[in-house]
C-alpha positions in Angstrom: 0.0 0.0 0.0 2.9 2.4 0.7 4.4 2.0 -2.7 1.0 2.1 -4.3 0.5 5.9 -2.6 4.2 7.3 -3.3 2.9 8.6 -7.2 -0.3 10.2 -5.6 1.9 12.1 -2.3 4.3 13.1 -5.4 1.8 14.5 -7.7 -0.1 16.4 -4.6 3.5 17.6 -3.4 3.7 18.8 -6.8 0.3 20.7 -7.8 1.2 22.7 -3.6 4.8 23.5 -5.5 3.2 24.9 -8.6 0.5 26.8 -6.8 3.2 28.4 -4.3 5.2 29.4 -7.7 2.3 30.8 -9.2 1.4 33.2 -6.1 5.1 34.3 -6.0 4.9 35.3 -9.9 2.2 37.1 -9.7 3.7 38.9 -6.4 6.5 39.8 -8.4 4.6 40.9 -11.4 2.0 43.2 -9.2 3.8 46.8 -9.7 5.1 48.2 -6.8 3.8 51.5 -6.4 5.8 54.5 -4.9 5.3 58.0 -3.6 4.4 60.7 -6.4 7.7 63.0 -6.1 7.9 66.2 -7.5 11.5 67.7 -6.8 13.3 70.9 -6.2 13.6 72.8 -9.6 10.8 69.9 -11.3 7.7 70.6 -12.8 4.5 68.5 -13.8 1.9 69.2 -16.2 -1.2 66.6 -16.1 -2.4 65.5 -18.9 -6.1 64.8 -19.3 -6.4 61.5 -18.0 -5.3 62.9 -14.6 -3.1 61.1 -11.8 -4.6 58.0 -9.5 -1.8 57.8 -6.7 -2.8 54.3 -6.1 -3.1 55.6 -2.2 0.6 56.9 -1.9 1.7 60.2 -1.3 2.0 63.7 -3.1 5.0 65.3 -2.0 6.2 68.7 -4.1 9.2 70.4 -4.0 9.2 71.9 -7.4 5.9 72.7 -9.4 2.3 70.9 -10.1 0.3 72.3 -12.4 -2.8 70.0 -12.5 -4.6 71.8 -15.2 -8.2 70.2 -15.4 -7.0 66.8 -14.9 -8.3 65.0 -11.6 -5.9 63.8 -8.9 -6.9 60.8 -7.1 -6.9 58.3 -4.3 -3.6 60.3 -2.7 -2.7 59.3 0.9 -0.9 62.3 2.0 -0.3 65.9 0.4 2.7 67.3 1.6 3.7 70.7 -0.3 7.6 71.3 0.8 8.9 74.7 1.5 9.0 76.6 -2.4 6.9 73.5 -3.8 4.0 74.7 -5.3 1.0 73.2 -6.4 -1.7 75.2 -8.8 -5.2 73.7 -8.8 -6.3 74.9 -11.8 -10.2 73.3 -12.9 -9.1 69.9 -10.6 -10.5 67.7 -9.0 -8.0 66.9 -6.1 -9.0 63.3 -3.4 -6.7 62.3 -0.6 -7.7 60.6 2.6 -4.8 61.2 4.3 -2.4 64.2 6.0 -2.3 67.8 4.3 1.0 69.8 5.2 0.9 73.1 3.5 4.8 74.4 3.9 4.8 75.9 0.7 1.8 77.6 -1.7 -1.2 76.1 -2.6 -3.1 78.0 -5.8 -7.0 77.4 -5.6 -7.9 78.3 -8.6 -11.6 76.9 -9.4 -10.0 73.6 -8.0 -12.0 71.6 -5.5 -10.1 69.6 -2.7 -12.0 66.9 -1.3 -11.2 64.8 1.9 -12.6 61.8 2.6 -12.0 57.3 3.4 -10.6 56.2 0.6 -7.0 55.2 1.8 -8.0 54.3 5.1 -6.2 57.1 7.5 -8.0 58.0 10.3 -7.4 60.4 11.9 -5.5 62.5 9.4 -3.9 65.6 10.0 -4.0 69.7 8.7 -1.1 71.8 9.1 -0.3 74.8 7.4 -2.3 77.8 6.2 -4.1 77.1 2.9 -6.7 79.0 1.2 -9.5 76.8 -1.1 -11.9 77.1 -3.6 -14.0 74.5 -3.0 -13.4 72.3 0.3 -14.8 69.2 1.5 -14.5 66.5 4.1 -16.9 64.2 3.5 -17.0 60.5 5.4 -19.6 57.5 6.8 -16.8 56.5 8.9 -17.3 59.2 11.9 -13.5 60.2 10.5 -11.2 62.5 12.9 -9.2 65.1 11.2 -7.1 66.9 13.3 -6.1 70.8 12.5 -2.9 72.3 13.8 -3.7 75.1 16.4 -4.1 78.1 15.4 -4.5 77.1 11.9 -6.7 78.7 9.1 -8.3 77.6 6.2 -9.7 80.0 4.0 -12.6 78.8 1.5 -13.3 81.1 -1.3 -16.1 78.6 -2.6 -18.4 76.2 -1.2 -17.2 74.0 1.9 -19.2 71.0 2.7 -18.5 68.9 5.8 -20.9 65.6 5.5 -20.6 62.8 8.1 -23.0 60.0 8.1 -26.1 59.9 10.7 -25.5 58.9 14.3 -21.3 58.6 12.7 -20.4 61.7 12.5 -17.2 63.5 11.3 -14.6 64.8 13.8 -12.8 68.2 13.5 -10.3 68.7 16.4 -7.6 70.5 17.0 -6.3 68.2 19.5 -7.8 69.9 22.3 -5.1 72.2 23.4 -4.0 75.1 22.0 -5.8 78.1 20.1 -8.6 77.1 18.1 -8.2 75.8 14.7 -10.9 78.3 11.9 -12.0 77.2 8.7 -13.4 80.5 7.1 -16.2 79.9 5.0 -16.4 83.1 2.4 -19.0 81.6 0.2 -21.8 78.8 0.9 -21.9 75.5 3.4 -23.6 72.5 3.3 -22.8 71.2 6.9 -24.1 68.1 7.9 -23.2 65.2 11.0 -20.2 66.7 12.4 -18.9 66.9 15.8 -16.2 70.0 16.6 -13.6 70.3 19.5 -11.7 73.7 19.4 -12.0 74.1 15.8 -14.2 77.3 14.4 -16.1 77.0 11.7 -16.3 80.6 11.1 -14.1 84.2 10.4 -11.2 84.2 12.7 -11.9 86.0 16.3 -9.7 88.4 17.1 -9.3 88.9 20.8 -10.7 92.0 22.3 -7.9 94.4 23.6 -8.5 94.0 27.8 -10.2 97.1 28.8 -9.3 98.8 32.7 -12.3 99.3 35.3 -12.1 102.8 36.9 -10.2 102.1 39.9 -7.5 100.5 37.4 -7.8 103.7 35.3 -7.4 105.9 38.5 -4.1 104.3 39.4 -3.0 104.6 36.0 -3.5 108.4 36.5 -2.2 108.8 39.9 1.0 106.6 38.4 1.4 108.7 35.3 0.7 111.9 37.5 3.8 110.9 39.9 6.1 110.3 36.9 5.5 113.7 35.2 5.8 115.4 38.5 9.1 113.6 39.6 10.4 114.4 35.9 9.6 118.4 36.2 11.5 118.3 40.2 14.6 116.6 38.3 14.6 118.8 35.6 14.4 121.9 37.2 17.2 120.5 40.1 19.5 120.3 37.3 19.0 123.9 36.2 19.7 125.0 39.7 
């Protein structure tokens, strides 16, 4: 019986060999996709068909002009310090970080936020002004703006979370507030805020003095003068 079942183990030994080799071909054969680098003194134009980032990263140090092309499933946007990115008539989707070190041109471009890549929470640094801005998610996702931050929207900004899952905006919870300033309309929907402002940026009133304050102000100011004249006219004597 053993010698009988040595062809059958062999040929089973072999279809587990084959089917391991074919998994690591196709491994091999699967492109390997890297971050979408832009460096100093480079430049991009897109071309119609746009740029899918296949959930990687944008990161400029030189020049993107995306023209009317979309930009798509992006992780992270990272504009370096002199990298510049114009948004022309684009479409641009990332799920991930925004760091704004460098200059962002709206244009008539629209920036949407949202699950795609799977980051969460995902982070806003940076001041950055947008045409159209939106963070859209069914997730309840947290996106978390440096304090102090501002981002300007010259178009429509739309905030959508999903009922009883809303969206997040945070600023961490310490530190000054966080604004998005919405100059044109809103469609605002499901979210929950913690120290971020949806709204023009507060400027802090300057501290005003209650009377007795103001009297010893005068009775201060009234004692230097007067100490000022006595040494003055000492020195003439």
């Amino acid at each position: 019986m053993a010698i009988d079942s040595a062809p059958d183990a062999t040929a089973a030994l072999l279809r587990q060999l084959t089917g391991i080799a074919s998994i690591c071909c196709a491994l091999l054969a699967a492109p390997a996709q890297a971050d979408v680098v832009i460096p100093v003194g480079g430049s991009m134009g897109l071309s119609s068909g746009g740029l899918d980032a296949y959930c990687t990263d944008l990161i400029i140090a030189g020049t993107l002009q995306t023209n009317s092309a979309p930009v798509f499933n992006v992780r992270d946007v990272v504009i370096q310090s002199g990298g510049v990115i114009d948004g022309g008539l684009s479409t641009i989707n990332l799920s991930g970080n925004w760091t704004n070190n460098g200059t962002f041109t709206a244009s008539t471009s629209t920036v949407i936020f949202g699950d795609s890549c799977g980051v969460n929470p995902a982070a806003i640094s940076g001041n950055t002004t947008f045409n159209n801005l939106s963070f859209v998610s069914s997730s309840g996702k947290t996106w978390q703006f440096a304090p102090g931050s501002v981002q300007t929207v010259l178009g429509l900004l739309t905030v959508q979370g999903a009922p009883g899952n809303p969206v997040q905006l945070t600023n961490g919870g310490s530190g000054p507030p966080a604004y998005i300033d919405p100059l044109g309309g809103q469609a605002i929907a499901n979210v929950d805020t913690n120290n971020v402002i949806l709204g023009p940026v507060v400027v802090p009133p300057i501290p005003m003095l209650d009377d007795a304050a103001l009297l010893v102000l005068m009775l201060l100011l009234g004692t230097s003068a007067a100490l000022t004249t006595r040494s003055r006219r000492a020195r003439r004597n």
